[in-house]
C-alpha positions, 0 to 999 in steps of 0.5 A: 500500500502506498502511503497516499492510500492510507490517507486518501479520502474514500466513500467507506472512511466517511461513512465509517467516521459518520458513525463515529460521531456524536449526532450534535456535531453532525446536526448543526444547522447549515445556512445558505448565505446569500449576500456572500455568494453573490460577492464571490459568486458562488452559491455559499452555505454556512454552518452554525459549528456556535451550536454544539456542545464545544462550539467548534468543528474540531469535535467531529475530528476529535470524535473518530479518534477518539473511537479509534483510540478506544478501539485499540485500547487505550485508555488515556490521551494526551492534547497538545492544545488548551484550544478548541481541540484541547476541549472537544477532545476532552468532551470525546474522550468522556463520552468514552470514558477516556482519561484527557489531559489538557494542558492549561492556558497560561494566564 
């Protein structure tokens, strides 16, 4: 296998990851944007990531892997980030009873 092939986008990983996801992240609503479609002129949609529990996109990511490291065993992980993936990788983490460490902003 090549190494592009392991990370090439394909219909059975999205459909996998799908499954994979808490639906609040995959239920926020998506709003066409009008006024900014027709100054780029293209059709723009708009989705409302405020909506879900960690107000960001970075939750579905954080989603599929932390199935994928549950799947393999682990129980624990480690973030680099204090950011919104350091708190959408906490809330993933709980929902599948992994341990989290987040590092702590600097004040």
């Amino acid at each position: 296998m090549r190494d592009l092939d392991r990370v090439r986008l394909r219909l059975d990983r999205v459909r996998a990851a799908a499954g994979e996801i808490d639906p609040v992240f995959l239920d926020t609503p998506s709003l066409p944007c009008a006024p900014l479609g027709q100054a780029l002129g293209c059709a723009v949609t708009l989705k409302v990531e405020t909506l879900n529990p960690v107000r960001s996109f970075k939750g579905r990511g954080t989603e599929t892997v932390a199935a994928q490291a549950r799947r393999q065993g682990a129980t624990r992980m480690v973030c680099a980030s204090a950011g919104n993936l350091g708190q959408a990788l906490a809330h993933s983490g709980a929902r599948r009873g992994l341990d989290v460490t987040v590092p702590r902003t600097p004040r």
